[in-house]
TORTOR-432953 format. One record per residue (C-alpha): x, y, z; residue in three letters; chain; residue number from 1. Coordinates in nm, 2 decimals. Example, Ala and Ser with C-alpha at 12.3 -4.5 7.8 and 13.67 -1.06 7.14 Angstrom:
<atoms>
<atom><x>1.23</x><y>-0.45</y><z>0.78</z><res>Ala</res><chain>A</chain><n>1</n></atom>
<atom><x>1.37</x><y>-0.11</y><z>0.71</z><res>Ser</res><chain>A</chain><n>2</n></atom>
</atoms>
This chain:
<atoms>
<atom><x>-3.33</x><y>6.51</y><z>-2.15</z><res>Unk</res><chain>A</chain><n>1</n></atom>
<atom><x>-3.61</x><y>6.77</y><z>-2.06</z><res>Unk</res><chain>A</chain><n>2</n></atom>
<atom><x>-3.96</x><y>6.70</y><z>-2.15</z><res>Unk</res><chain>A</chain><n>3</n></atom>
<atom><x>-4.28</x><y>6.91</y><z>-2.03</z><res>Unk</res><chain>A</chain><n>4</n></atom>
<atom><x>-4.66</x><y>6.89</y><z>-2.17</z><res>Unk</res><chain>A</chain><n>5</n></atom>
<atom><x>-4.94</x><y>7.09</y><z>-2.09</z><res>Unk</res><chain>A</chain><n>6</n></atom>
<atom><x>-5.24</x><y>6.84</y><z>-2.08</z><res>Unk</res><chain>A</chain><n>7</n></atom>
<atom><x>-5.58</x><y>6.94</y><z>-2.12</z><res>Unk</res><chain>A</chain><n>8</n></atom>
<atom><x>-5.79</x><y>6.98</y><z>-1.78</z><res>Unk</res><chain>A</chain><n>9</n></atom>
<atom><x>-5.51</x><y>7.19</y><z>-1.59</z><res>Unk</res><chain>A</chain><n>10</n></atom>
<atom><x>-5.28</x><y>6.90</y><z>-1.58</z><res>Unk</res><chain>A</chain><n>11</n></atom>
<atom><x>-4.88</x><y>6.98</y><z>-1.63</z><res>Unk</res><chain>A</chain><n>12</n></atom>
<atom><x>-4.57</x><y>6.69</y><z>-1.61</z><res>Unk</res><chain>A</chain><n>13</n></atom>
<atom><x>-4.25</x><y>6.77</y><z>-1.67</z><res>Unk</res><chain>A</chain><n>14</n></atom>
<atom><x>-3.87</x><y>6.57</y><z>-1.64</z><res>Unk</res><chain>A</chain><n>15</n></atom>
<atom><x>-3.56</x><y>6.76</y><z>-1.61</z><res>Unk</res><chain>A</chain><n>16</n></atom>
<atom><x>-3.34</x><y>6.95</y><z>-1.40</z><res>Unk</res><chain>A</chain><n>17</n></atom>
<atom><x>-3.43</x><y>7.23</y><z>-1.20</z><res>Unk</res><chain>A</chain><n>18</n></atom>
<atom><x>-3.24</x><y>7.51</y><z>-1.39</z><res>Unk</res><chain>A</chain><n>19</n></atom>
<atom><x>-3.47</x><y>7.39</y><z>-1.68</z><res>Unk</res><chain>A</chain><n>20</n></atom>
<atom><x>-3.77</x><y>7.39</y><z>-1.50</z><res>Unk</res><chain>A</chain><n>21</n></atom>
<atom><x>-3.71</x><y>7.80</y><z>-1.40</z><res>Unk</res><chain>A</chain><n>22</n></atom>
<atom><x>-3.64</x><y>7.84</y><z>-1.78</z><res>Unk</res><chain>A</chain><n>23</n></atom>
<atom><x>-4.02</x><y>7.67</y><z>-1.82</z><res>Unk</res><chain>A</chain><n>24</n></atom>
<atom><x>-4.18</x><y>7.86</y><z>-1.55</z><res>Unk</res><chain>A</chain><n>25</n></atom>
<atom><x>-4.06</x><y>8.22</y><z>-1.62</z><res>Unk</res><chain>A</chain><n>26</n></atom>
<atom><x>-4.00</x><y>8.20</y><z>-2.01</z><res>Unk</res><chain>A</chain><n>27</n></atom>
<atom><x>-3.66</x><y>8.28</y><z>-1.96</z><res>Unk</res><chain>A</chain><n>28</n></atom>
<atom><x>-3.35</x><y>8.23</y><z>-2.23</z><res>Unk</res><chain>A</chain><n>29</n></atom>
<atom><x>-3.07</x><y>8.08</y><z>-2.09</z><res>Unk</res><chain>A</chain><n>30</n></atom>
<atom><x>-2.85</x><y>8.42</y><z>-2.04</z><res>Unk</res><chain>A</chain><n>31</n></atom>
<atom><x>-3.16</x><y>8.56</y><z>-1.83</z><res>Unk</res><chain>A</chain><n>32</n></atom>
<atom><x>-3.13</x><y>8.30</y><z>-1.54</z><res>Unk</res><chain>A</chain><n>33</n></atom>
<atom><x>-2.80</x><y>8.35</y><z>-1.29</z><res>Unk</res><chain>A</chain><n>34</n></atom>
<atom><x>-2.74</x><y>8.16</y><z>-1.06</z><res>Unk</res><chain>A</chain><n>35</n></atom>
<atom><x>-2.52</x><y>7.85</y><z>-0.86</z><res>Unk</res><chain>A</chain><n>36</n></atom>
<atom><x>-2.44</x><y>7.54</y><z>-1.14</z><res>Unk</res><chain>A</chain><n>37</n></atom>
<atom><x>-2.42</x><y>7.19</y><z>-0.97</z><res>Unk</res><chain>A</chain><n>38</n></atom>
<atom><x>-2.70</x><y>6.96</y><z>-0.88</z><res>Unk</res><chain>A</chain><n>39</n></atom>
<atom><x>-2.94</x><y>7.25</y><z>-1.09</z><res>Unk</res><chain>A</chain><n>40</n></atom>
<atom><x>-2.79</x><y>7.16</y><z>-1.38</z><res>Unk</res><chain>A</chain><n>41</n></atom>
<atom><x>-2.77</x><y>6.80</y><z>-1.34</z><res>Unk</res><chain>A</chain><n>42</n></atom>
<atom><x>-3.01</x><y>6.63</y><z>-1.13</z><res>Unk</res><chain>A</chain><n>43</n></atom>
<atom><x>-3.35</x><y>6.54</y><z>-1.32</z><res>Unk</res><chain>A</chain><n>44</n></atom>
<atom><x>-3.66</x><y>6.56</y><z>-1.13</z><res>Unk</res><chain>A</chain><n>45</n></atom>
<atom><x>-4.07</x><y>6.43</y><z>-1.19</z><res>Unk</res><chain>A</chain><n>46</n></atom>
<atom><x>-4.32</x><y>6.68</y><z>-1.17</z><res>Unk</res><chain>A</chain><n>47</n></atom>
<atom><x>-4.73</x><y>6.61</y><z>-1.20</z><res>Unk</res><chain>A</chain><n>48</n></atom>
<atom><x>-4.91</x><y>6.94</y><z>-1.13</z><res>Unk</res><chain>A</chain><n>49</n></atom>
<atom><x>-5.32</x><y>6.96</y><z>-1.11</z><res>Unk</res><chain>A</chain><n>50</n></atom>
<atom><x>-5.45</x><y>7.26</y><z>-1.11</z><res>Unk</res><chain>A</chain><n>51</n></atom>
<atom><x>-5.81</x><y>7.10</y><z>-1.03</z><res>Unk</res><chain>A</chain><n>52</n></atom>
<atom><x>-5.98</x><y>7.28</y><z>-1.35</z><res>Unk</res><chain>A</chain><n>53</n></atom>
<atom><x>-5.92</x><y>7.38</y><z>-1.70</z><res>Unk</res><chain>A</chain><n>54</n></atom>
<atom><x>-5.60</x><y>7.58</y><z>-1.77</z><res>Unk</res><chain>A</chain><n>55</n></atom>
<atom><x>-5.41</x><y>7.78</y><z>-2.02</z><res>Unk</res><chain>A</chain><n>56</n></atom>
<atom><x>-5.06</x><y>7.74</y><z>-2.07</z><res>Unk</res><chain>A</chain><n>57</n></atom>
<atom><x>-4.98</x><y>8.07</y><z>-1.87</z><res>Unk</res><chain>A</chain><n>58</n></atom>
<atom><x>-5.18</x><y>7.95</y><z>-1.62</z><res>Unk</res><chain>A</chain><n>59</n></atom>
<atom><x>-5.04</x><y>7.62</y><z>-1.58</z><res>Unk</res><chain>A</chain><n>60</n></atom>
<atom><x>-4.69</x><y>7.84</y><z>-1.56</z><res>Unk</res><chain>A</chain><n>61</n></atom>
<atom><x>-4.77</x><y>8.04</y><z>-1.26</z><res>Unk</res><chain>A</chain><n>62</n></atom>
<atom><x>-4.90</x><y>7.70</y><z>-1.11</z><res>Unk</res><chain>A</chain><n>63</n></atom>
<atom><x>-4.49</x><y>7.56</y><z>-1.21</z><res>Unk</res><chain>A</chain><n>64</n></atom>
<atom><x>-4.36</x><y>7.88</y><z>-1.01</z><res>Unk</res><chain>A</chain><n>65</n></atom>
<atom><x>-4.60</x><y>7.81</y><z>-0.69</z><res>Unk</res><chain>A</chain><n>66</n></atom>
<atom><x>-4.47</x><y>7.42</y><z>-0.66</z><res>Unk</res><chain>A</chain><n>67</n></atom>
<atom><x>-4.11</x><y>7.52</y><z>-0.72</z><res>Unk</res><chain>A</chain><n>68</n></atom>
<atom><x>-4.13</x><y>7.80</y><z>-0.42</z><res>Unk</res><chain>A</chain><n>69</n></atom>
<atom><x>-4.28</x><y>7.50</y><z>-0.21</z><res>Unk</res><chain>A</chain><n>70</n></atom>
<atom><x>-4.12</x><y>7.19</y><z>-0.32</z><res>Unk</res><chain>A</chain><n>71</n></atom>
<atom><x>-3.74</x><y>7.36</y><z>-0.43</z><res>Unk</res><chain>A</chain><n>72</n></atom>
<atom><x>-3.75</x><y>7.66</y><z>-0.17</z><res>Unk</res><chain>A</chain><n>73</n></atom>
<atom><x>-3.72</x><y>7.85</y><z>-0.49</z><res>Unk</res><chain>A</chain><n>74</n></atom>
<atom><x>-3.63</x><y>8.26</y><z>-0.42</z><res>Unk</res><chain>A</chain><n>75</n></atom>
<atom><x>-3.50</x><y>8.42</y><z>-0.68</z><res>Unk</res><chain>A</chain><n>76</n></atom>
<atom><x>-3.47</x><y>8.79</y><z>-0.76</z><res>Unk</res><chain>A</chain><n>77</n></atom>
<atom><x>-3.47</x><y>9.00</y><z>-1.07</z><res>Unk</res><chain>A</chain><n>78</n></atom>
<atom><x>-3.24</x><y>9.23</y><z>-1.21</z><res>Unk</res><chain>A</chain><n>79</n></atom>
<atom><x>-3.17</x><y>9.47</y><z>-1.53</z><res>Unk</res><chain>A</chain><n>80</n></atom>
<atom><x>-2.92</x><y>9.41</y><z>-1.71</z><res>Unk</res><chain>A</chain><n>81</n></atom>
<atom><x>-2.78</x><y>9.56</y><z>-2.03</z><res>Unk</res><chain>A</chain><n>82</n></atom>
<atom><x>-2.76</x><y>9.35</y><z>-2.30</z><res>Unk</res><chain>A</chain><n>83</n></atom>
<atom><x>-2.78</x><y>9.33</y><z>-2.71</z><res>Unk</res><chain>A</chain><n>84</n></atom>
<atom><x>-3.16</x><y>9.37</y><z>-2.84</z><res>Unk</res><chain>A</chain><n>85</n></atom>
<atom><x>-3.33</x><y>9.38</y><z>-3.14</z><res>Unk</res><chain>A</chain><n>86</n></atom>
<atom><x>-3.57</x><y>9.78</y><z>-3.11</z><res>Unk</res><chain>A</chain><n>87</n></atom>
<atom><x>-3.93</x><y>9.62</y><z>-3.28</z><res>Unk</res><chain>A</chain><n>88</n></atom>
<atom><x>-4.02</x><y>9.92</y><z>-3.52</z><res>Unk</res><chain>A</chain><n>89</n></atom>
<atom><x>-4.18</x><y>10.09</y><z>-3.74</z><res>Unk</res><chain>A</chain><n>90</n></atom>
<atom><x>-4.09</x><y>10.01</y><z>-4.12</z><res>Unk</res><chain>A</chain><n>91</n></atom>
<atom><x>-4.12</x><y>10.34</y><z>-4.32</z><res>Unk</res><chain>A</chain><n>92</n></atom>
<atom><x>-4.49</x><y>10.36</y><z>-4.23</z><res>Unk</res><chain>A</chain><n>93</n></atom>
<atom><x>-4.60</x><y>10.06</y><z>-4.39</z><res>Unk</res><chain>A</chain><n>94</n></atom>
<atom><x>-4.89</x><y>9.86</y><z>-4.25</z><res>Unk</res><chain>A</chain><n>95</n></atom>
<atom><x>-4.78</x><y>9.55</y><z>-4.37</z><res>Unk</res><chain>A</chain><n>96</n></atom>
<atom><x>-5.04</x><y>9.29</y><z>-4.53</z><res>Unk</res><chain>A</chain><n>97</n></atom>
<atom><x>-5.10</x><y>9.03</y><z>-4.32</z><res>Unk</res><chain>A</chain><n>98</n></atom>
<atom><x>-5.11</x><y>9.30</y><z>-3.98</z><res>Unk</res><chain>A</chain><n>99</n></atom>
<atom><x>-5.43</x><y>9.46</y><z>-3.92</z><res>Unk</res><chain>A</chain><n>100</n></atom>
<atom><x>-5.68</x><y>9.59</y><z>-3.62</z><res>Unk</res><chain>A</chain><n>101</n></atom>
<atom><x>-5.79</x><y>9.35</y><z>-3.41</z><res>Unk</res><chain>A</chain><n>102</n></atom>
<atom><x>-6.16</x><y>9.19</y><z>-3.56</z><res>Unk</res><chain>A</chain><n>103</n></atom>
<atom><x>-6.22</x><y>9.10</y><z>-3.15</z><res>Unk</res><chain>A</chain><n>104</n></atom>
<atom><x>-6.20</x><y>9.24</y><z>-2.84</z><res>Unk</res><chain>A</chain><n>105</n></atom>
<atom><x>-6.02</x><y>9.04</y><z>-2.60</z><res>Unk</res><chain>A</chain><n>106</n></atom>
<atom><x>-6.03</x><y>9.11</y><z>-2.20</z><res>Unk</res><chain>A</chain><n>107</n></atom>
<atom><x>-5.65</x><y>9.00</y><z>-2.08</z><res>Unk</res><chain>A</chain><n>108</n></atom>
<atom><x>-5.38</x><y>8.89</y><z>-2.28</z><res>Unk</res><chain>A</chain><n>109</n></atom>
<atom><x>-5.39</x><y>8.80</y><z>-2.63</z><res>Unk</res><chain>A</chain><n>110</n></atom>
<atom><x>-5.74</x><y>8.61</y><z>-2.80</z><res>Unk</res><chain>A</chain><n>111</n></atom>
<atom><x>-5.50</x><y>8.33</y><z>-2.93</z><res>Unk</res><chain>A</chain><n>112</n></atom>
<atom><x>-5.10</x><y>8.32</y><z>-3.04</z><res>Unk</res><chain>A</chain><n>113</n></atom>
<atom><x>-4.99</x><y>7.97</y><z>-3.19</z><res>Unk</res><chain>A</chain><n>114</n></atom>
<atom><x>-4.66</x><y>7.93</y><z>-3.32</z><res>Unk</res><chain>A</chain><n>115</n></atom>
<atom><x>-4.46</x><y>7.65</y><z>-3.47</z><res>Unk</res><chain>A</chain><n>116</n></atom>
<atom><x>-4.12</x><y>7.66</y><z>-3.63</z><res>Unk</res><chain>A</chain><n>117</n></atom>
<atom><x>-4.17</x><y>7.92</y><z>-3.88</z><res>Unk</res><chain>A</chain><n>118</n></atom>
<atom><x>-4.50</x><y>8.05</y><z>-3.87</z><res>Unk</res><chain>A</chain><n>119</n></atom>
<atom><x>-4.70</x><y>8.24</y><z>-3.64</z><res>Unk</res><chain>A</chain><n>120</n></atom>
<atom><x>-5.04</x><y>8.31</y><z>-3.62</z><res>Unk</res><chain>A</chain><n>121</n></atom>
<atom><x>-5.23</x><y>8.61</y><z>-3.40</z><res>Unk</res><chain>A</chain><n>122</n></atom>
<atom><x>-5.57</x><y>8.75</y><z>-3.26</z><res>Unk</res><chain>A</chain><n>123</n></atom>
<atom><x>-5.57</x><y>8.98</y><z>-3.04</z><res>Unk</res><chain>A</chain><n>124</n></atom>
<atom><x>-5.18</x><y>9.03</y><z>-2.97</z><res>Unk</res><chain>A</chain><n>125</n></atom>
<atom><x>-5.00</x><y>9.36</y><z>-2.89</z><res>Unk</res><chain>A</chain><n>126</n></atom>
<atom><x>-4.71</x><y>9.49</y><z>-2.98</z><res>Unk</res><chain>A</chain><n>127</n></atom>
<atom><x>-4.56</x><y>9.40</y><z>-2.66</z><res>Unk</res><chain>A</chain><n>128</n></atom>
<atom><x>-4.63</x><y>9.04</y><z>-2.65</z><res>Unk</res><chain>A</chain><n>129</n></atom>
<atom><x>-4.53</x><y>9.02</y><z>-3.03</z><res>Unk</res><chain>A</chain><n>130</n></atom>
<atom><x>-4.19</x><y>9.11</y><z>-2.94</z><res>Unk</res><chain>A</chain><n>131</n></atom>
<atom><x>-4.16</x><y>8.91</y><z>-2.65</z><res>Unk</res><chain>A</chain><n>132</n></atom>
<atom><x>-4.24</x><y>8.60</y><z>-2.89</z><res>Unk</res><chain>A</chain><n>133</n></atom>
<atom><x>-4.04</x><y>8.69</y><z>-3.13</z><res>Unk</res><chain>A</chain><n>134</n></atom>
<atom><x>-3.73</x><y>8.70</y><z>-2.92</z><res>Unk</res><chain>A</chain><n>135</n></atom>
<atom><x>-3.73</x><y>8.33</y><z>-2.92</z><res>Unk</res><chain>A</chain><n>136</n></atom>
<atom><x>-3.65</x><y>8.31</y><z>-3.28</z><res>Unk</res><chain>A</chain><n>137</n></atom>
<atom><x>-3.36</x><y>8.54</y><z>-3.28</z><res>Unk</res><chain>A</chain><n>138</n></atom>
<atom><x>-3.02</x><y>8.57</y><z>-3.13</z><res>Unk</res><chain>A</chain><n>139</n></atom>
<atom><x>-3.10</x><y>8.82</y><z>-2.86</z><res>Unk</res><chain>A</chain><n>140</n></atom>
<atom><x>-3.43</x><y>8.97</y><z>-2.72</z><res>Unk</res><chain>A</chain><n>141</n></atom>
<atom><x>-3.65</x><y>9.20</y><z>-2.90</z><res>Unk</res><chain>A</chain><n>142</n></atom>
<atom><x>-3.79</x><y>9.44</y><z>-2.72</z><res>Unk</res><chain>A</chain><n>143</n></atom>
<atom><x>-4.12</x><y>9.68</y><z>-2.87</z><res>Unk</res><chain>A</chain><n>144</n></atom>
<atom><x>-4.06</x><y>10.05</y><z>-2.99</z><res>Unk</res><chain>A</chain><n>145</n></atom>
<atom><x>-4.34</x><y>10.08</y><z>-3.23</z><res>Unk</res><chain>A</chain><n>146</n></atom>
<atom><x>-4.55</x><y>10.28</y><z>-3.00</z><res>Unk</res><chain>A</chain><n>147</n></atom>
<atom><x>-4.85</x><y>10.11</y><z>-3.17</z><res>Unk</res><chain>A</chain><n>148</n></atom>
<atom><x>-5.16</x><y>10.13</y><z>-2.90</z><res>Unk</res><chain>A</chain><n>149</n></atom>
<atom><x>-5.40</x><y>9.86</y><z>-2.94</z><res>Unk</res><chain>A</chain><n>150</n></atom>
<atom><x>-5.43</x><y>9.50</y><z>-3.02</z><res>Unk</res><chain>A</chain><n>151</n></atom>
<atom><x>-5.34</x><y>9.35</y><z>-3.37</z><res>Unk</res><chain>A</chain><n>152</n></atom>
<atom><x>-5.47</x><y>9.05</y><z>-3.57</z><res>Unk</res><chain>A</chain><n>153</n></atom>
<atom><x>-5.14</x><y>8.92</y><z>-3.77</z><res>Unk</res><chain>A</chain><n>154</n></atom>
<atom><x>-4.95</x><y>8.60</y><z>-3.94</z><res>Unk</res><chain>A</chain><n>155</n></atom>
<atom><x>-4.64</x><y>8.61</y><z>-3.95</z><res>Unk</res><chain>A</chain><n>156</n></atom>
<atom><x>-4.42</x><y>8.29</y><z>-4.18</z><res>Unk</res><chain>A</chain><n>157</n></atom>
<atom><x>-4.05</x><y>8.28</y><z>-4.23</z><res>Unk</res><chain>A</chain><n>158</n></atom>
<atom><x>-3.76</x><y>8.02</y><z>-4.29</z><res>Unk</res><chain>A</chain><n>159</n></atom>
<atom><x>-3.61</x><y>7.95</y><z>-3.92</z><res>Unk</res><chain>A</chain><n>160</n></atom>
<atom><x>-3.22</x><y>7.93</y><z>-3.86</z><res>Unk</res><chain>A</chain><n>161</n></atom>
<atom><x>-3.30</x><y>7.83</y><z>-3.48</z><res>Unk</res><chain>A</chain><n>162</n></atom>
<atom><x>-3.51</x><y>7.64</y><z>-3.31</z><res>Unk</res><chain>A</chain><n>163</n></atom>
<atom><x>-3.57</x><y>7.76</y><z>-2.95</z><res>Unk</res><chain>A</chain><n>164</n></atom>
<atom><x>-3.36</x><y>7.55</y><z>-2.70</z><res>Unk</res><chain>A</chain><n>165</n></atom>
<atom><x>-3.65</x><y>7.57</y><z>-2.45</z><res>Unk</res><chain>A</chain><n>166</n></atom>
<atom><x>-3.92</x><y>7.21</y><z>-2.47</z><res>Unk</res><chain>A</chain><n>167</n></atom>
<atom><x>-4.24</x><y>7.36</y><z>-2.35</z><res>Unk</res><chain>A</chain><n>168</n></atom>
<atom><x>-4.26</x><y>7.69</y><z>-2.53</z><res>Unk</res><chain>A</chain><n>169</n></atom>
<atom><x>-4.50</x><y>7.59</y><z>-2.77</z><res>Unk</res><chain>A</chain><n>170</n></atom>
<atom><x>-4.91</x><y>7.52</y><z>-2.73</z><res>Unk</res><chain>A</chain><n>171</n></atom>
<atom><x>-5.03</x><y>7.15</y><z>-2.63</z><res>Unk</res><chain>A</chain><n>172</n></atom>
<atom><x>-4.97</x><y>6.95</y><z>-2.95</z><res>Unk</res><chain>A</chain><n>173</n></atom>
<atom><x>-5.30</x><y>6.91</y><z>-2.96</z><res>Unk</res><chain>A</chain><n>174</n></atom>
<atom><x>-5.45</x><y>7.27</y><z>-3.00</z><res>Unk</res><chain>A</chain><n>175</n></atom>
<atom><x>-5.15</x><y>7.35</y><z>-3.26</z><res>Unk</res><chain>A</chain><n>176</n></atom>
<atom><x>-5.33</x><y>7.37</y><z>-3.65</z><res>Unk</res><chain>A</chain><n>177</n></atom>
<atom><x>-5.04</x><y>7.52</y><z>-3.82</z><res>Unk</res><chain>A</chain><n>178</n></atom>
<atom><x>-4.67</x><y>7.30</y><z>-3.93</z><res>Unk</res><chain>A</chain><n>179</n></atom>
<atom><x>-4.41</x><y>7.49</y><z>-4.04</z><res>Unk</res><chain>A</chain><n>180</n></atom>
<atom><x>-4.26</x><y>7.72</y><z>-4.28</z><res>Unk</res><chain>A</chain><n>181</n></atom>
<atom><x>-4.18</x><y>7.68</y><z>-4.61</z><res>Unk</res><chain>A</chain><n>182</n></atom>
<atom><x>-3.87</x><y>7.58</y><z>-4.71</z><res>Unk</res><chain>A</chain><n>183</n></atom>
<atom><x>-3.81</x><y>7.89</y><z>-4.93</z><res>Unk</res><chain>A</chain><n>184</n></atom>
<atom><x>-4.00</x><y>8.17</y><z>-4.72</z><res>Unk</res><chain>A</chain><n>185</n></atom>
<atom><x>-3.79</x><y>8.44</y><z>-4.62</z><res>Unk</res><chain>A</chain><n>186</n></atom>
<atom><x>-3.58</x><y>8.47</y><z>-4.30</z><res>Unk</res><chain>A</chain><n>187</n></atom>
<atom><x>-3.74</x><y>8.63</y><z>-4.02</z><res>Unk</res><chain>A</chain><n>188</n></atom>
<atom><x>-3.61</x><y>8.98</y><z>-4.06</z><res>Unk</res><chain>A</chain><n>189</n></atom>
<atom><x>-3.74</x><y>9.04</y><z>-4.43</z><res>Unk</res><chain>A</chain><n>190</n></atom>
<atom><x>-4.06</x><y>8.84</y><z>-4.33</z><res>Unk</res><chain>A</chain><n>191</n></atom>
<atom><x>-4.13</x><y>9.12</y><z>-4.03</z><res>Unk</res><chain>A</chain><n>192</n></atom>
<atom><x>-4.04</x><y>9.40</y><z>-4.22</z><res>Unk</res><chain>A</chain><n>193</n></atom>
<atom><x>-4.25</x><y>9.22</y><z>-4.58</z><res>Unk</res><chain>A</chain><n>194</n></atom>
<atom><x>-4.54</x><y>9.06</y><z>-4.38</z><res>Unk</res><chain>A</chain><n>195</n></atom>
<atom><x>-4.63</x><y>9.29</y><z>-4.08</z><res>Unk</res><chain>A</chain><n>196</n></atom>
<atom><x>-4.49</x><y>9.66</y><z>-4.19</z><res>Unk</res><chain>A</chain><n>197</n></atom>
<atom><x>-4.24</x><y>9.60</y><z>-3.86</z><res>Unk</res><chain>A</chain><n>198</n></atom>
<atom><x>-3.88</x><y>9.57</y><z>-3.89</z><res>Unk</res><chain>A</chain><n>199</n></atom>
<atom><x>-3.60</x><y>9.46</y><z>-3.63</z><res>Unk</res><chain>A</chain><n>200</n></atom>
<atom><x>-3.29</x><y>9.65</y><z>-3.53</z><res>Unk</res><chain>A</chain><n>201</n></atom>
<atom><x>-3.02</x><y>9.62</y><z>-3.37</z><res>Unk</res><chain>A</chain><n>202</n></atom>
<atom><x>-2.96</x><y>9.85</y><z>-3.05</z><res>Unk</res><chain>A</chain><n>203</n></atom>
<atom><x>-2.87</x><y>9.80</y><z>-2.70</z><res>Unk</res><chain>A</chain><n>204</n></atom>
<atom><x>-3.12</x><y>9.80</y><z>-2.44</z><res>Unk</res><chain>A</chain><n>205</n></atom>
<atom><x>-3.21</x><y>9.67</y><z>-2.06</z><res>Unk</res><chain>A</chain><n>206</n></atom>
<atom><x>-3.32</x><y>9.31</y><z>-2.03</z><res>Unk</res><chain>A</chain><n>207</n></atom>
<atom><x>-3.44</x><y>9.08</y><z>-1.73</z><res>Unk</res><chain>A</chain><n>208</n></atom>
<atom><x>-3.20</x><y>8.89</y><z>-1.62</z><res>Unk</res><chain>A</chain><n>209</n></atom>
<atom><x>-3.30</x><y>8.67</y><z>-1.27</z><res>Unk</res><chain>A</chain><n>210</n></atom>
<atom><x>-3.06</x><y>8.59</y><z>-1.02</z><res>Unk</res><chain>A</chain><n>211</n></atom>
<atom><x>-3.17</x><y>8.22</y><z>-0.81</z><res>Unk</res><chain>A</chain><n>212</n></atom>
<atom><x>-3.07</x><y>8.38</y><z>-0.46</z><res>Unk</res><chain>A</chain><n>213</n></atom>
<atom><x>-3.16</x><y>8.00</y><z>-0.28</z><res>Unk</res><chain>A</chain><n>214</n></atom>
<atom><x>-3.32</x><y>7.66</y><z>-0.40</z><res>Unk</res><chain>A</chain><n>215</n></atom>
<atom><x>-3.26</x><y>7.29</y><z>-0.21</z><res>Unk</res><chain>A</chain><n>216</n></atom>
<atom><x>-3.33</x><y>6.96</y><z>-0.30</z><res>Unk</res><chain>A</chain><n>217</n></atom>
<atom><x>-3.70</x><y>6.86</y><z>-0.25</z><res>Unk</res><chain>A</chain><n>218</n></atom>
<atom><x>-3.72</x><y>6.60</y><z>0.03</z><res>Unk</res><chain>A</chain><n>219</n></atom>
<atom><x>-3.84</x><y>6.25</y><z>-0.06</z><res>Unk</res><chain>A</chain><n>220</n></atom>
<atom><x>-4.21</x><y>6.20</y><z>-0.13</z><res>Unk</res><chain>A</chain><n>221</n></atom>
</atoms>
């Protein structure tokens, strides 16, 4: 069992083991983390993180990688690797109806992403970061060749054949306003190439892949 919220106020607990907890932290698939198996893989810890204010997800993330480098000794090390991608491109020049120019300027990252099994929704979001969502939904990462500049207001709904394996990856239950697909929308390919102009193909490319070079059991609180 593995179980991680992000409450409102900077607050984040989590159960599992630590190999899931990486996974959490870095927003990694379970081919990008190498790595010793054992007590990583089997042994379930508590965490309760405050980050003492109000926090996004991301946020609450990079507080997840600071308590596992001080509670776990957590080093690990990142290489590239090659692998079997999806290349995010262009679809014959179409626009695509439901992507268009960003209404609002946003200073870092994207305005808002929320996502639920079978839809997304955008504001704000580039290329980049739509790819890198995207790759959860598909069998191998998917990595951005539109060279499309600029932020992008889309929506995005499909019929999923997967359900990422990773529990955290979506918004606090709370903030989430959209359920999920309809039953007879499209799969995800003909829904990217219908809905946003885009289209995914099948190449071979470099990917993350990080490597846990040392971690040890927390001593007793």
């Amino acid at each position: 069992m593995f179980a991680i919220q992000f409450h409102e106020g900077g607050r984040l607990t989590a159960t599992g083991t630590l190999r899931m907890l990486i996974r959490t932290a870095y927003r990694l698939q379970d081919f990008q983390l190498d790595g010793p198996r054992g007590w990583m893989d089997n042994e379930r810890f508590d965490i309760d993180g405050r980050s003492g204010r109000p926090a996004t997800p991301d946020e609450m993330r990079l507080m997840l990688r600071a308590l596992l480098r001080e509670r776990f000794g957590l080093s690990l090390r990142s290489v590239r690797s090659a692998a079997p991608v999806y290349a995010l491109r262009m679809a014959g020049g179409e626009r695509g109806p439901r992507r268009r120019p960003a209404a609002a300027a946003c200073a870092t990252g994207a305005c808002d992403v929320r996502f639920a099994p079978g839809v997304l929704s955008a504001r704000g979001v580039t290329m980049a970061a739509l790819a890198s969502d995207l790759s959860w939904w598909v069998d191998r990462m998917v990595i951005d060749r539109t060279e499309l500049s600029g932020r992008f207001d889309l929506e995005l709904a499909w019929a999923p054949d997967q359900i990422p394996s990773l529990p955290g990856l979506f918004a606090m239950p709370e903030a989430l306003p959209i359920s999920g697909a309809d039953s007879d929308a499209p799969s995800i390919f003909t829904a990217v190439r219908e809905q946003l102009g885009l289209s995914l193909e099948p190449t071979r490319g470099e990917v993350d892949v990080f490597v846990i070079d040392r971690a040890q059991r927390p001593a007793a609180n």
